[in-house]
C-alpha positions as CSV (number, residue, x, y, z in Angstrom):
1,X,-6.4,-221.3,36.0
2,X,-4.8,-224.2,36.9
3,X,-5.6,-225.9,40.3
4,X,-2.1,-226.3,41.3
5,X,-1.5,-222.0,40.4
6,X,-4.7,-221.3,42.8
7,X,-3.3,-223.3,45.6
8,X,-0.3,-221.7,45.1
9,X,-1.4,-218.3,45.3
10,X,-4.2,-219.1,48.2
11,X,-0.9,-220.0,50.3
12,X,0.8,-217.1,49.5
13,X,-1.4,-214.5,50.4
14,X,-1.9,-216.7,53.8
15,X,1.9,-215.9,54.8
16,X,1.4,-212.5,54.3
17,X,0.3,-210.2,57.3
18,X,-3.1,-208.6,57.1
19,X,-2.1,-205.6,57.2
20,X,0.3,-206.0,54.5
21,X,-1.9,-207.9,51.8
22,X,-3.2,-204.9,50.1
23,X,-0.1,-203.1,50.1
24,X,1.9,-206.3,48.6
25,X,-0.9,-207.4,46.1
26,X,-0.3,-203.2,45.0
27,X,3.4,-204.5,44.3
28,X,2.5,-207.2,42.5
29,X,0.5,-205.1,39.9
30,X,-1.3,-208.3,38.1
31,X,-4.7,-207.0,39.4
32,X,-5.9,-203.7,38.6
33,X,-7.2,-201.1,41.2
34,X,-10.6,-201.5,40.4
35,X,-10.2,-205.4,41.4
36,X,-8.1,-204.6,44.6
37,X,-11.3,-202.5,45.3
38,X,-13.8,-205.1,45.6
39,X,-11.2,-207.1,48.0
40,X,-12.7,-206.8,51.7
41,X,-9.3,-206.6,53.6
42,X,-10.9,-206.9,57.3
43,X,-12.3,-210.2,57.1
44,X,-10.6,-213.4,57.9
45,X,-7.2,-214.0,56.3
46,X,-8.3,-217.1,54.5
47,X,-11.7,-215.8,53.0
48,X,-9.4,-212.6,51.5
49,X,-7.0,-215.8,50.2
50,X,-10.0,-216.6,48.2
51,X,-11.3,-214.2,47.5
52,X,-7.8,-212.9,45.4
53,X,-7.7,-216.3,44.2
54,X,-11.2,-216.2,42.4
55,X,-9.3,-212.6,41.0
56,X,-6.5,-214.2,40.0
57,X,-9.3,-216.6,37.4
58,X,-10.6,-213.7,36.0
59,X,-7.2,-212.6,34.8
60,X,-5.8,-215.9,33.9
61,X,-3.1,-216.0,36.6
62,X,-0.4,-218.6,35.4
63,X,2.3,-220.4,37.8
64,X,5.0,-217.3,36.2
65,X,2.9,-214.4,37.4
66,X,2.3,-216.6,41.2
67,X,5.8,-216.7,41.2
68,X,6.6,-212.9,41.5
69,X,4.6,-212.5,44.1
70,X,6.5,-215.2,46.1
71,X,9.2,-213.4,45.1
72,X,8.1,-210.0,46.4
73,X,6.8,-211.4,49.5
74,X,10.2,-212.8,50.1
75,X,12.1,-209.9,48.7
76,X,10.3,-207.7,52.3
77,X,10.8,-210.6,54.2
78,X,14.3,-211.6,53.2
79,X,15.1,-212.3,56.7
80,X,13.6,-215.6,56.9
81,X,16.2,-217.3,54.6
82,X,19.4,-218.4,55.3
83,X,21.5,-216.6,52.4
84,X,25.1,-217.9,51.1
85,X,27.5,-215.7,49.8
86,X,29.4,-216.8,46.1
87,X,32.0,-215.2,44.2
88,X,32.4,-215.1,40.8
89,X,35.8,-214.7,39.4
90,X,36.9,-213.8,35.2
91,X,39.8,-215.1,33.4
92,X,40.8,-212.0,32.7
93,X,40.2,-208.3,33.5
94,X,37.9,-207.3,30.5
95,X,35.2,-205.5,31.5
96,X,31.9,-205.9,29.7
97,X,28.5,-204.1,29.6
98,X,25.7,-206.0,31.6
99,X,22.7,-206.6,29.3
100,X,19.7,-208.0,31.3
101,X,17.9,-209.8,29.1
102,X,20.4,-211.1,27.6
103,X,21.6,-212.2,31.1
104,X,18.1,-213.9,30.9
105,X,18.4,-215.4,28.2
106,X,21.5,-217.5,29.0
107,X,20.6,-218.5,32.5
108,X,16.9,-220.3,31.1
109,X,18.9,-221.0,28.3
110,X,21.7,-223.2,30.3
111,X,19.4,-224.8,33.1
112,X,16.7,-226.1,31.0
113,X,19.3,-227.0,28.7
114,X,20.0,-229.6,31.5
115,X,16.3,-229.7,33.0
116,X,13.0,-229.2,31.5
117,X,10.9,-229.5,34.2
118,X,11.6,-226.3,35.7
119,X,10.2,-222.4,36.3
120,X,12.3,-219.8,36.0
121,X,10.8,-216.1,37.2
122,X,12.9,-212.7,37.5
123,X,12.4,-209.8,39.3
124,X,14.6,-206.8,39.1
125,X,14.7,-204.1,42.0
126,X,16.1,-200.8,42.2
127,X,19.3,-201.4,43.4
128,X,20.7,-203.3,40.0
129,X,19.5,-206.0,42.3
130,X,18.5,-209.4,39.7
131,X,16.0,-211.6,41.7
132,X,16.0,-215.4,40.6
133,X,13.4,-217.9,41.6
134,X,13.9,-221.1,40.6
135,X,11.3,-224.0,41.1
136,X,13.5,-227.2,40.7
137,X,11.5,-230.6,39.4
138,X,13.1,-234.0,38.1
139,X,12.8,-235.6,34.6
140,X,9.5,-237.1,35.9
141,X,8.0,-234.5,37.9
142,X,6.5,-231.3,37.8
143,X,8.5,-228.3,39.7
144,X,7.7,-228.2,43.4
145,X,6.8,-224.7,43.8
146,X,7.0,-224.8,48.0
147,X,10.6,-225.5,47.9
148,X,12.6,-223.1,45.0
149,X,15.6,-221.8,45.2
150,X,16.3,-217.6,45.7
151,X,19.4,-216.2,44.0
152,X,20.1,-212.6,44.4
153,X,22.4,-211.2,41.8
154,X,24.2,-207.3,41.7
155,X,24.9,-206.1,38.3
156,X,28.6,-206.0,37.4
157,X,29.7,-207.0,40.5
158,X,30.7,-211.0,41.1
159,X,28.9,-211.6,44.4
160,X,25.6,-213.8,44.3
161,X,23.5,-214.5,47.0
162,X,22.0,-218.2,47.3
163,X,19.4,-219.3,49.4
164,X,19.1,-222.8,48.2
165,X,16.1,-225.5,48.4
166,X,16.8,-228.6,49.7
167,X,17.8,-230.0,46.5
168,X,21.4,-230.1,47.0
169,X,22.2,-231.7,44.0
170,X,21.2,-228.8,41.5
171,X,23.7,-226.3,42.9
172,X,25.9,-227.1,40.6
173,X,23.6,-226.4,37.6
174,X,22.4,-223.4,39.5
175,X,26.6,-222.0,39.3
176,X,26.9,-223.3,35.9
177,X,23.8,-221.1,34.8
178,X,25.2,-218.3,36.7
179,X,28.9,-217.8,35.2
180,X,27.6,-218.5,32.0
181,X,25.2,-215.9,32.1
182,X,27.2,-213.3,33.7
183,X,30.1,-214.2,31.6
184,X,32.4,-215.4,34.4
185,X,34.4,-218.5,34.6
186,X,34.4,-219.7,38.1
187,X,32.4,-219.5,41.0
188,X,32.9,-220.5,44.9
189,X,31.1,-220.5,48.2
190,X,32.4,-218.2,50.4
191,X,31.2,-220.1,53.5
192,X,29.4,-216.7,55.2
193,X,25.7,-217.5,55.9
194,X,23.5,-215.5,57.6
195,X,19.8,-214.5,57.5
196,X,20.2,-211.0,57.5
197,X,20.9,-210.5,53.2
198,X,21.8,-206.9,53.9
199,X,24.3,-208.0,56.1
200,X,26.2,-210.1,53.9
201,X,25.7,-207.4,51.2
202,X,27.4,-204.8,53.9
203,X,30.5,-207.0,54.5
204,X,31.1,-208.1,50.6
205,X,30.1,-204.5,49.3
206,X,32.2,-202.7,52.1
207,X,29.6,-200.6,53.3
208,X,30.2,-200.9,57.4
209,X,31.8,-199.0,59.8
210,X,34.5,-201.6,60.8
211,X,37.8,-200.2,60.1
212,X,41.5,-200.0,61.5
213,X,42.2,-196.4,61.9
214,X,43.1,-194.8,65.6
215,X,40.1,-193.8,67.4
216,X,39.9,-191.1,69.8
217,X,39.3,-192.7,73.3
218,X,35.7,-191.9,74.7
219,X,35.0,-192.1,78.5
220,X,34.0,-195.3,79.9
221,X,30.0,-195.0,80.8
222,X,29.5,-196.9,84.4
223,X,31.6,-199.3,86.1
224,X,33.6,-196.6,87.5
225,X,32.1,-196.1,91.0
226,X,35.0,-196.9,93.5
227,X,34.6,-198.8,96.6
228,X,35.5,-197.2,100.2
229,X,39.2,-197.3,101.3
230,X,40.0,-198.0,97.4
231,X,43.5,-197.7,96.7
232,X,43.9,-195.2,94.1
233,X,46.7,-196.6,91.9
234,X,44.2,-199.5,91.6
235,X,41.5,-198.0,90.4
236,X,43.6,-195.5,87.9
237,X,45.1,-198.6,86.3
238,X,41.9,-200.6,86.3
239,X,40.2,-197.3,84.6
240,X,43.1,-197.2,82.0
241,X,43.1,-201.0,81.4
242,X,39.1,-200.4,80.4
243,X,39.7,-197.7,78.3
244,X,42.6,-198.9,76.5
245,X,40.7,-202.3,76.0
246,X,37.6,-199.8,74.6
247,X,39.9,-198.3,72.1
248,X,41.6,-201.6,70.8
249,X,38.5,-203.2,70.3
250,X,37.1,-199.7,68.5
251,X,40.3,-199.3,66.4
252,X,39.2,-203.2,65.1
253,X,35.3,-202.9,64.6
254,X,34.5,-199.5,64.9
255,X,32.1,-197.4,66.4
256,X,29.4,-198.4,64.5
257,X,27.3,-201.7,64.3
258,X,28.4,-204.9,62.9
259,X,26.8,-206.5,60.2
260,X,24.9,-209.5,61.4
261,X,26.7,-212.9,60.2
262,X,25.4,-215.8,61.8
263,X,27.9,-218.3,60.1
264,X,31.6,-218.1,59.1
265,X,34.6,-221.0,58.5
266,X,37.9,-221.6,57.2
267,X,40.6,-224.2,57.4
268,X,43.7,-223.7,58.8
269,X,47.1,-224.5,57.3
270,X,50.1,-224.0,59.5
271,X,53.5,-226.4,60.3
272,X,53.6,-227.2,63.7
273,X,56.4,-225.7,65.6
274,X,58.1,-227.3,68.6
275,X,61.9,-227.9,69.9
276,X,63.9,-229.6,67.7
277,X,65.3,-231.4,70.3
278,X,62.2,-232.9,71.8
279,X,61.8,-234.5,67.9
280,X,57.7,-234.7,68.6
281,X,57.2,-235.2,64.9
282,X,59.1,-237.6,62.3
283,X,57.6,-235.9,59.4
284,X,57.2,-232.2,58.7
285,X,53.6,-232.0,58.0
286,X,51.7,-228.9,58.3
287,X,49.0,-228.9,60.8
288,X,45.4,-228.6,59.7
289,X,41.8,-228.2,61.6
290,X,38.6,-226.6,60.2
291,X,37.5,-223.7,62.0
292,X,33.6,-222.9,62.4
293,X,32.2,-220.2,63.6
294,X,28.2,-219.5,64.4
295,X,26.1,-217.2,66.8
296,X,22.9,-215.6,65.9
297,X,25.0,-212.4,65.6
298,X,28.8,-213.0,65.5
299,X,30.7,-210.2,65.0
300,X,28.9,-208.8,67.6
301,X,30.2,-211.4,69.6
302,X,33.4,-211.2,68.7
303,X,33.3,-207.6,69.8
304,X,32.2,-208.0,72.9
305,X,34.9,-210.5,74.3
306,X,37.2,-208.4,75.5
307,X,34.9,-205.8,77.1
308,X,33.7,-209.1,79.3
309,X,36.9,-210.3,80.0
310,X,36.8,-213.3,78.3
311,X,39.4,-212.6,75.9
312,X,42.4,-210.3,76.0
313,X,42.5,-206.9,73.9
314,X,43.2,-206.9,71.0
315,X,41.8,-209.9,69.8
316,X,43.3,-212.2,67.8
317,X,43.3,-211.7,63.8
318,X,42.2,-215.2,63.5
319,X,38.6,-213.6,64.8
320,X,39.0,-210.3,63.5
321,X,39.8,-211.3,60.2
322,X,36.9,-213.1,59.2
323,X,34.4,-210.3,57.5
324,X,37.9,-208.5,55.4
325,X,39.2,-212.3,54.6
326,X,35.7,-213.2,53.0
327,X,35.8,-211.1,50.2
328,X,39.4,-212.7,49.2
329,X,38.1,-216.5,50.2
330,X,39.9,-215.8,53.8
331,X,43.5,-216.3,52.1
332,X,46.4,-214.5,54.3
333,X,50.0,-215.2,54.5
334,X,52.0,-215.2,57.3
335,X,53.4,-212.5,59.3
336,X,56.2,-212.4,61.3
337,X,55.6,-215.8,62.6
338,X,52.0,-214.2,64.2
339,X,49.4,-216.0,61.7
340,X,48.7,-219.1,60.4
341,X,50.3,-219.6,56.6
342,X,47.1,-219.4,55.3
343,X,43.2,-219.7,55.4
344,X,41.8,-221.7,52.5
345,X,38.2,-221.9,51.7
346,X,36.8,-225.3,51.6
């Protein structure tokens, strides 16, 4: 086995917790039970490292096979990449059937076309879930295993989630790879990030509580006790002004919790109005500005502005629109004079 494969692996198993080595090496399935036997799982974390290195001789472990474990470990601890959302889009409305391997086939296909030095390992998961590793090197160098790139790819769908190495400047191959594989024609970044994957997979997919529907009003919990010698119309309308705040905002995000997005933007189109008379600008230009939005959880705090007081209920579509917009590349039109013409994705 190749020095640079046992390194590889020695690392690997050095991330993983303790407790969770046996039960991940299980997953892996390139040594057998009676080898996972012999494993002393109590001992120090770097003696069991070599221990399933010395294993991984035996069987003739190559950089492919150290490679699916990486992408196992990372598939449980998906949460420590940041993830990009992408979307696809056809020419047309054809709809084909998905053949894996054949999916396979084109993606090595296009990006060693372009790049030789390069590994390419797959992992498929239950949920018609593709996982793609991708060790990038150069013309001259040998792939650097410690800094790959993770795409995660849904069957017949067109959303692919990126987490990218630093190598900015193979992206392009990456998309290239991925439409012509999946038979697409076009691909853009949607410009939602987070580290939570199954967050970004609930907004895209749909599969959150947010919604717009009329929600039946549910008493206010605390904050209610009223000081001595209270006027009573103040505290009715101070009670009413909480609840009706608590049922705009549910009406907007729902009862349930958001999906966590730690990253959204857009840019913002829109003429600038003001009195003709004042004649503030020679040309009519629209206005533009690039919007950015981060928090470790946002739409969480976006729903909790107007509870606190520090915005006014509803809110705004500008901030509610952001997880519905993203699956249509935050496009709107205007409405009534209300919103901005539109939101274009960079």
């Amino acid at each position: 086995m190749d020095e640079t494969v046992a390194e590889y692996i020695r690392r690997t198993v050095l991330k993983i917790p303790r407790d969770e080595i046996k039960m991940m090496l299980q997953k892996w399935g390139f040594l057998s039970e009676a080898q996972l036997q012999t494993l002393n799982f109590h001992q120090m974390k770097d003696n069991i490292s070599q221990e399933v290195v010395q294993l991984c001789e035996e069987n003739s472990a190559d950089i492919k096979q150290a490679a699916v474990l990486d992408i196992i470990y990372n598939h449980i601890y998906q949460d420590k990449r940041i993830w990009s959302v992408y979307q696809m889009k056809k020419s047309g409305e054809e709809v084909e059937c998905f053949d894996i391997t054949d999916f396979k086939k084109k993606f090595k296909r296009r990006i060693r076309s372009a790049l030789k030095n390069v590994t390419i390992t797959f992992k498929e998961y239950e949920d018609n879930a593709i996982w793609i590793r991708v060790a990038w090197g150069t013309p001259h160098k040998k792939p650097n295993q410690y800094k790959p790139s993770y795409v995660v790819y849904h069957s017949q769908t067109p959303y692919v989630f990126i987490s990218a190495s630093v190598l900015k400047s193979n992206m392009p191959l990456l998309c290239q790879a991925l439409t012509v594989a999946s038979n697409y024609h076009d691909i853009r970044e949607m410009e939602l990030r987070s580290h939570s994957l199954n967050s970004l997979k609930d907004i895209v997919f749909k599969r959150y509580s947010q919604n717009f529907q009329t929600c039946t009003t549910k008493p206010l919990q605390g904050g209610n006790v009223e000081p001595e010698n209270a006027d009573i119309r103040i505290v009715q309308e101070n009670r009413s002004e909480k609840e009706r705040i608590y049922r705009l905002n549910e009406e907007v995000f729902g009862s349930g919790p958001q999906p966590k997005l730690e990253f959204a933007q857009y840019r913002l189109e829109t003429m600038f109005k003001s009195d003709p008379k004042m004649d503030v600008l020679d040309k009519k230009e629209p206005f533009r500005c690039l919007v950015k939005f981060s928090s470790p959880h946002l739409l969480e705090s976006l729903k909790s502005l107007a509870p606190a007081g520090m915005a006014d209920a509803p809110l705004s579509p500008l901030l509610t629109c952001i997880p519905h917009k993203a699956r249509n590349y935050f496009k709107i039109r205007e409405k009534k004079g209300l919103l901005p013409e539109s939101f274009v994705s960079p």
